[in-house]
C-alpha positions as CSV (number, residue, x, y, z in Angstrom):
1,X,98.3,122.0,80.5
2,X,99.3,118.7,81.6
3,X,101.8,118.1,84.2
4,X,104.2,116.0,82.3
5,X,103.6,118.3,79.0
6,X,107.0,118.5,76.7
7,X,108.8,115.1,78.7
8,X,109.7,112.8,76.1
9,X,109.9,109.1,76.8
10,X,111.5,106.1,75.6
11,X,110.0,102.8,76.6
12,X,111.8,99.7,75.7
13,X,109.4,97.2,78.0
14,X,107.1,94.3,77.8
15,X,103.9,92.6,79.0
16,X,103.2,94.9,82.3
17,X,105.3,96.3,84.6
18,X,107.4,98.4,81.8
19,X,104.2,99.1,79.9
20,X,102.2,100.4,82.6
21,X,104.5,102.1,83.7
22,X,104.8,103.9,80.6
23,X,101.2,104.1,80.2
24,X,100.7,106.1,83.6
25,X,103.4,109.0,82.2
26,X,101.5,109.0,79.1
27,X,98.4,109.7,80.9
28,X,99.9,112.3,82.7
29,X,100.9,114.1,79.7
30,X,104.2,112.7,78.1
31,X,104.7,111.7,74.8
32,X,105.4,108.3,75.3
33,X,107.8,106.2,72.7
34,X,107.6,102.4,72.6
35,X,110.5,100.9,71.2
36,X,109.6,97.6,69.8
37,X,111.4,94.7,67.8
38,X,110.1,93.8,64.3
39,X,108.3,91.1,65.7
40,X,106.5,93.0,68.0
41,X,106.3,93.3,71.7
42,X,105.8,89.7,73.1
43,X,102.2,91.3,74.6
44,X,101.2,91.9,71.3
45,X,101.3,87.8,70.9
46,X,99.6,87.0,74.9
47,X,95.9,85.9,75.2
48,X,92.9,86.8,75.5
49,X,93.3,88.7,71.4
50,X,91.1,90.9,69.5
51,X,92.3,90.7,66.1
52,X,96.3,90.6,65.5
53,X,96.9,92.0,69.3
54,X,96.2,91.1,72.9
55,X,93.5,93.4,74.3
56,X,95.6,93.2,77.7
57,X,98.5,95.0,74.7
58,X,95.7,98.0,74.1
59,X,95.8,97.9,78.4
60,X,98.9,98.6,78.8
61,X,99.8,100.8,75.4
62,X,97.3,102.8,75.2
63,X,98.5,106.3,74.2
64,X,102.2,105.8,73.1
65,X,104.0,105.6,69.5
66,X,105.4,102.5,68.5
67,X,108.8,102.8,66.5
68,X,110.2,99.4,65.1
69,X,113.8,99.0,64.8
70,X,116.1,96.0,65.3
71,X,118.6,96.8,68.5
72,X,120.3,94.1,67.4
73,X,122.0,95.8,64.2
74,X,124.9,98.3,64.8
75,X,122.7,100.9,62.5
76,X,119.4,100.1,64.8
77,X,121.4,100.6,68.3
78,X,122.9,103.8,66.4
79,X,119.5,104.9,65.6
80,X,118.2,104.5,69.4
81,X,121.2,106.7,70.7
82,X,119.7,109.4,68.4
83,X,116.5,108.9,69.9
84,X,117.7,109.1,73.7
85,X,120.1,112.1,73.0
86,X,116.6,114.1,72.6
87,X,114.5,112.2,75.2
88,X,114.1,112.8,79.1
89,X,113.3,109.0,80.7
90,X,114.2,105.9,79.5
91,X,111.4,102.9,80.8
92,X,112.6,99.1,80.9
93,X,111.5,96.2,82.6
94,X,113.8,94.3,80.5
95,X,116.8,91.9,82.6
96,X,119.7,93.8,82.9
97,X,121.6,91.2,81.3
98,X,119.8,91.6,78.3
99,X,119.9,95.4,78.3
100,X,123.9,95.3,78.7
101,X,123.6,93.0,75.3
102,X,121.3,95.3,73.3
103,X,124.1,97.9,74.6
104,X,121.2,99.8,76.5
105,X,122.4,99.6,79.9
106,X,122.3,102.7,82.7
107,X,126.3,103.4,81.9
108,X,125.9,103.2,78.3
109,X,123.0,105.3,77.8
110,X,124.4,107.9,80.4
111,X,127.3,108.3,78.3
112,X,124.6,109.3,75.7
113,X,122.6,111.5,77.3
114,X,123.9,112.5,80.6
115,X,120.6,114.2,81.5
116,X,118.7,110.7,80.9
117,X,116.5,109.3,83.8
118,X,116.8,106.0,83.8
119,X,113.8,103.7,85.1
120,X,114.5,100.3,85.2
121,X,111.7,97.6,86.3
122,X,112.9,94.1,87.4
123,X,112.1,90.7,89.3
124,X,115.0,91.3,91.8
125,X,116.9,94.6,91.1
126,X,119.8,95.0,89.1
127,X,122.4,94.4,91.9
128,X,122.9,91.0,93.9
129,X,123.2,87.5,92.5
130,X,119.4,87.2,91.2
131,X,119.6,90.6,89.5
132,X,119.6,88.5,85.8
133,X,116.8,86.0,86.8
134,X,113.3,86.4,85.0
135,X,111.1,88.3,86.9
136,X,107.4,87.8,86.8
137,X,104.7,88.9,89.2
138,X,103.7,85.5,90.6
139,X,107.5,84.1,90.9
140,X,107.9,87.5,93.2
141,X,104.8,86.9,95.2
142,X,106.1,83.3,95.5
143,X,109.5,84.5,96.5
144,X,108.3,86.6,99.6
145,X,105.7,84.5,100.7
146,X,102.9,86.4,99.3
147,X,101.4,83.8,97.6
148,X,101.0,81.9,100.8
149,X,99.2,84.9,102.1
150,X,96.8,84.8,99.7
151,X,95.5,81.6,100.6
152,X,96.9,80.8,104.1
153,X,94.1,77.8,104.2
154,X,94.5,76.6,101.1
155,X,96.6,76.0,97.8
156,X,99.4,79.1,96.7
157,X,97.1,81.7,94.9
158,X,98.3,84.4,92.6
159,X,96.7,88.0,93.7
160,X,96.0,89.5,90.5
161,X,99.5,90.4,88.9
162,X,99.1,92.9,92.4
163,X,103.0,93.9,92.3
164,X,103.3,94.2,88.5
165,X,100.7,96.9,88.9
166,X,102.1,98.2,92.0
167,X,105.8,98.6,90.9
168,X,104.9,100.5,87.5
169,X,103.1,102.8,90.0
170,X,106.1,103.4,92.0
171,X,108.4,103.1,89.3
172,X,106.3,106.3,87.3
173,X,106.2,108.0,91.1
174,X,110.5,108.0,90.8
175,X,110.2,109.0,87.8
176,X,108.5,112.1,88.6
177,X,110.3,112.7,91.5
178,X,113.4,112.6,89.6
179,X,112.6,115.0,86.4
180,X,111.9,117.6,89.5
181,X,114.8,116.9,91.2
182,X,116.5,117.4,87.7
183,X,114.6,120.4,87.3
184,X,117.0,122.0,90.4
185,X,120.4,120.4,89.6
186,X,120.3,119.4,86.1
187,X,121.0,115.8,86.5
188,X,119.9,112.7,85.7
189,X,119.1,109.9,87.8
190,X,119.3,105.5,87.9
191,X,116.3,104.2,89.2
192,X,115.5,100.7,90.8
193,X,112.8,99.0,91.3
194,X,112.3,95.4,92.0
195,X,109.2,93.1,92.0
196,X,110.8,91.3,94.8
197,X,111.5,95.0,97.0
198,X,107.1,95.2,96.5
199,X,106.1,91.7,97.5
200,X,108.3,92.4,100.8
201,X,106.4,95.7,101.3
202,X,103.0,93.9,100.5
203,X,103.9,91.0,102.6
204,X,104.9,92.7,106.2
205,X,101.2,92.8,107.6
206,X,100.9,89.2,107.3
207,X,104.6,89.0,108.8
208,X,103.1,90.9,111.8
209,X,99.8,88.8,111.9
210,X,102.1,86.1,112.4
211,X,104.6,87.3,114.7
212,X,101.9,87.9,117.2
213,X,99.9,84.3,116.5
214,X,97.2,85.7,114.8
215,X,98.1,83.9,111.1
216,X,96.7,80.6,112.4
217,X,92.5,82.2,112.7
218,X,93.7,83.3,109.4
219,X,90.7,81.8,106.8
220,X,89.4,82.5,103.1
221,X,89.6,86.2,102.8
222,X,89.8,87.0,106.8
223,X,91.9,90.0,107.0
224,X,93.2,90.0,110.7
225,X,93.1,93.9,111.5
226,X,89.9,94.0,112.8
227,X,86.6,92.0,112.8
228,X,84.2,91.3,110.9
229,X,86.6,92.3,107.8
230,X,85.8,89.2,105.7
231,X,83.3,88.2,102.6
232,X,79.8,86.7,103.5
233,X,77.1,84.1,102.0
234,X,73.8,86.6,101.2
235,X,71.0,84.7,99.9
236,X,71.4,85.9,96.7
237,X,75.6,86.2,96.6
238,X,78.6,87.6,98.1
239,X,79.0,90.9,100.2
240,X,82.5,91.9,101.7
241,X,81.8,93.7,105.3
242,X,83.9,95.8,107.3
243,X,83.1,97.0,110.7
244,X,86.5,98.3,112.3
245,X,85.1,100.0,115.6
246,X,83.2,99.3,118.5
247,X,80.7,101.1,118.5
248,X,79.9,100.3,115.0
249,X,80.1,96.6,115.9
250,X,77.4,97.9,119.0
251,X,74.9,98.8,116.7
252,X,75.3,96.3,114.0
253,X,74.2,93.7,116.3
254,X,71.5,95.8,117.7
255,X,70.5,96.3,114.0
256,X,70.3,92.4,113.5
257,X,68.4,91.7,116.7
258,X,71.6,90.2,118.3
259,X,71.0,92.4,122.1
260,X,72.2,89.4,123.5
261,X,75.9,89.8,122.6
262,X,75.8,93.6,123.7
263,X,78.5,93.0,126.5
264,X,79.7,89.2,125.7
265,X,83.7,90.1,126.3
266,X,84.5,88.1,123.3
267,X,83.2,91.1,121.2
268,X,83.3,93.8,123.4
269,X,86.9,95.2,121.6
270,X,88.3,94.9,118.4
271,X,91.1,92.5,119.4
272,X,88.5,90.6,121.5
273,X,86.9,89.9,118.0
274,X,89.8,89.1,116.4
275,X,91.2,86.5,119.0
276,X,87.3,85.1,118.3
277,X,86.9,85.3,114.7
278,X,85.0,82.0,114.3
279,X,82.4,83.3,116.2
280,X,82.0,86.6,114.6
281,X,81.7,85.1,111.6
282,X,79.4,82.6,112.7
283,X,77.3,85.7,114.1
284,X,77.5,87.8,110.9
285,X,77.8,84.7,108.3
286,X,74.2,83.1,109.6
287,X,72.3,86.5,109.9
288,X,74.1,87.2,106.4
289,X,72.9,83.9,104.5
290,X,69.4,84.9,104.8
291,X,69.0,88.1,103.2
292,X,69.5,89.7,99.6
293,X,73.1,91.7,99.1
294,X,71.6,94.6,99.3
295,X,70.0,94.9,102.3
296,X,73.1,93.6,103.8
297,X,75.0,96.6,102.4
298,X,72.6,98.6,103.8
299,X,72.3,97.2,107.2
300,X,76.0,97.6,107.7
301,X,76.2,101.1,106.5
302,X,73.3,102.0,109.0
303,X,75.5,100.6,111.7
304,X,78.2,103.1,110.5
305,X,80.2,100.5,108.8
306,X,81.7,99.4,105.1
307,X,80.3,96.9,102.9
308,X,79.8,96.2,99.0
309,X,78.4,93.7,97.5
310,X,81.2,90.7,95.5
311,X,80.5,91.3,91.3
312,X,81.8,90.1,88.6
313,X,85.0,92.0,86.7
314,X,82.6,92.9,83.4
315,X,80.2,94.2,85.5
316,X,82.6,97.2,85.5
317,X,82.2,97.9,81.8
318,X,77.9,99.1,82.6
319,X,78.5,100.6,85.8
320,X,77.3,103.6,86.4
321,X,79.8,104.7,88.9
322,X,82.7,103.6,86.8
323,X,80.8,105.4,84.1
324,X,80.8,108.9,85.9
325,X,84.6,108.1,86.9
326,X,85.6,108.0,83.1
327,X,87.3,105.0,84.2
328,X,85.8,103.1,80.9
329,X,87.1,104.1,77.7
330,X,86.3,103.2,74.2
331,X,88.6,102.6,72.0
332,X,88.4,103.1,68.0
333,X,91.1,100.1,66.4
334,X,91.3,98.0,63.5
335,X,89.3,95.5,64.9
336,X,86.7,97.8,66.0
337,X,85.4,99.3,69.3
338,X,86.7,98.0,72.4
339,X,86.5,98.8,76.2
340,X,90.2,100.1,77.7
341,X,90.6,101.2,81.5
342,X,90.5,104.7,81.8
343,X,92.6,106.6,84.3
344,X,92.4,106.4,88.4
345,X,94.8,110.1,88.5
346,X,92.3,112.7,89.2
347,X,93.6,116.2,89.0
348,X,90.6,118.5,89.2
349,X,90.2,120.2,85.9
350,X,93.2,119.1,84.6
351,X,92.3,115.5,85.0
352,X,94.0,113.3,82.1
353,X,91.8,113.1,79.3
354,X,90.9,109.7,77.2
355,X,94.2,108.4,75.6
356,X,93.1,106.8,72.5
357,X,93.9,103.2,71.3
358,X,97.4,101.7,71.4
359,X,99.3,101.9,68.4
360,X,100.2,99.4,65.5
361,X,103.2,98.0,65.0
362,X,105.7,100.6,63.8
363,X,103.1,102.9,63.4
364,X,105.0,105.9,64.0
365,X,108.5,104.9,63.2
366,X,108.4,107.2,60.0
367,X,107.5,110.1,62.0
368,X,109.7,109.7,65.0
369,X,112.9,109.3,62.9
370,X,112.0,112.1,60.4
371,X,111.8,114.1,63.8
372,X,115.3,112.9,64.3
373,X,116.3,114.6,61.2
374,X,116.6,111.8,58.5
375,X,115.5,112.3,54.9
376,X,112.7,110.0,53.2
377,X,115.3,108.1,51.1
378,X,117.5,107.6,54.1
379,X,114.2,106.0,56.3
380,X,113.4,103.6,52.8
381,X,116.6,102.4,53.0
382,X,116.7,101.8,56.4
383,X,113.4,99.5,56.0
384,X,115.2,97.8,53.3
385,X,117.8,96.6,55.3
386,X,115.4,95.2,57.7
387,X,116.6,97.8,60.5
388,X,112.8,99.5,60.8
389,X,109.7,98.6,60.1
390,X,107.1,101.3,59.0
391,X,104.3,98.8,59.6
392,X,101.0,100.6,58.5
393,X,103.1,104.3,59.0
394,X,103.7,106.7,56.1
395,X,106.8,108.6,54.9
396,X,106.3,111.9,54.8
């Protein structure tokens, strides 16, 4: 039994947050219904494509329905009441602005379904003056200065649509906090979470590092906790190293025949090796260039520290590790095979087994509102009046 066996979701989101948000409840056992326009959902349209959709759309939707219908017709915004009088979350990551159009804001739909959670996804909230401005990832991480700390030595630099990922996480954590809390009183809940509230959290370390004067050693990918915590030159590539105690640090230089910095008091602490970065680095990064990656790794370990060696993404789709995770799928669509992420929630025995490919468009609109009680003839005329599309779905 899955843990969110029997929840019924509506998600009515686009490119990631809302998506992935969506995605994670999925995998954790929901039955997950994307509402889309008859166009499509805007990710369906993004680069890099496989056929008619974006592979980053089988990312992000793997697992869910897809029901077409047009909010902006009386009879479609009729038809999505139906569908959230019988469903327990509502997903978003539209602006509220928009949602309050499409008559699918939190007082509308609560009116509906007083039971309903409600998880909206947003650049800025939905209170407050920039509540209605667009909210993508790298607009937040410009907002709150983590752009900056990406690349404190050099031009702003986008971390890897970091909060996108990080607010569907804690968006889908809400969530299940609030269908338990609803399990005890029998109410619904509003929930709120903006891009910007993330970037803030993400940001404070490099608040502190500057607060104390550590931000100006800040270089390339120095993090500023402890030292050596920063990627090296190998003869043959990259490796990032960690060493976060002292004695660990005591026998990594012992390890690389470096006896002679044993009690220099520059290195003798981790905040001593902090305040004198440029010379661990100039210690690690010249015994570093002149050895493979792997013994690198290896030396470190030895000395009771962390390292890995720097690879390419696709490496990730042969990796043996990743293999034994299960966290590479494959994926049978119209375009063929393809490689999806699987999923990093490990529960034992119960752990959430391969979700399949992401739908077509409209796919299962026929079966979703024939679950909602409406004939075959009242479904074809729906289609005809350009309310649904059944896209490659059946009547049945």
């Amino acid at each position: 039994m899955t843990p969110l066996e029997g929840v019924r979701v509506v998600e009515n989101g686009l490119h990631l947050a809302g998506p992935y948000c969506g995605r994670l409840l999925a995998e954790l056992g929901a039955e997950v219904i994307k509402v889309e326009p008859p166009s499509g959902e805007s990710n369906r349209r993004t680069a890099p494509a496989l056929g008619e959709d974006s592979l980053l759309f089988h990312y992000y939707n793997a697992g869910k329905k897809s029901v077409v219908i047009d909010l902006k017709a009386n009879e479609g915004k009729e038809l999505m009441y139906s569908l959230i009088r019988v469903s327990d979350v509502f997903v978003t990551n539209y602006r509220p602005s928009a949602l309050r159009r499409l008559g699918l804001d939190y007082e509308k739909l609560k009116s509906v379904n007083q039971k309903l959670i409600y998880t909206s996804i947003s650049g800025y909230g939905t209170q407050g003056e920039l509540g209605d401005l667009p909210g993508y990832d790298p607009l937040a991480q410009a907002e709150t200065g983590l752009m900056i700390a990406n690349s404190p030595d050099g031009a702003p630099k986008v971390n890897a649509m970091s909060l996108d990922y990080a607010a569907a996480s804690i968006a889908a954590l809400a969530t299940v906090a609030a269908l338990l809390r609803r399990e005890k009183t029998g109410e619904g809940e509003f929930i709120d979470i903006a891009l910007y509230d993330v970037g803030v959290m993400y940001v404070f370390p490099w608040i502190a590092f500057e607060i104390s004067g550590l931000l100006r050693n800040v270089r390339g990918s120095r993090l500023m906790v402890f030292a050596p915590y920063n990627v090296y030159k190998t003869a043959d590539g990259y490796v990032m190293i960690a060493i976060g105690e002292d004695e660990q640090w005591k026998r990594f230089i012992k390890l690389i025949g470096r006896d002679d910095l044993m009690n220099d008091p520059r290195l003798n602490t981790v905040r001593e090796r902090v305040r004198n970065y440029d010379l661990v680095d100039d210690v690690v990064g010249s015994w570093a260039i002149q050895i493979p990656s792997r013994e690198v790794v290896r030396i470190v370990l030895e000395a009771g520290g962390a390292a890995a060696e720097v690879k390419r993404p696709i490496s990730v789709l042969n990796d043996r590790f990743a293999t034994k995770r299960n966290m590479v799928w494959k994926a049978d669509t119209p375009v063929g095979q393809i490689p999806i992420p699987g999923s990093a929630i490990k529960l034992g025995r119960d752990s959430p087994p391969p979700l399949g490919r992401a739908p077509t468009l409209g796919e299962h609109t026929a079966e979703v509102l024939a679950g909602l009680g409406l004939s075959r003839d009242e479904i074809s005329l729906l289609e005809k009046r350009g309310v649904i599309s059944l896209g490659k779905g059946s009547i049945k």
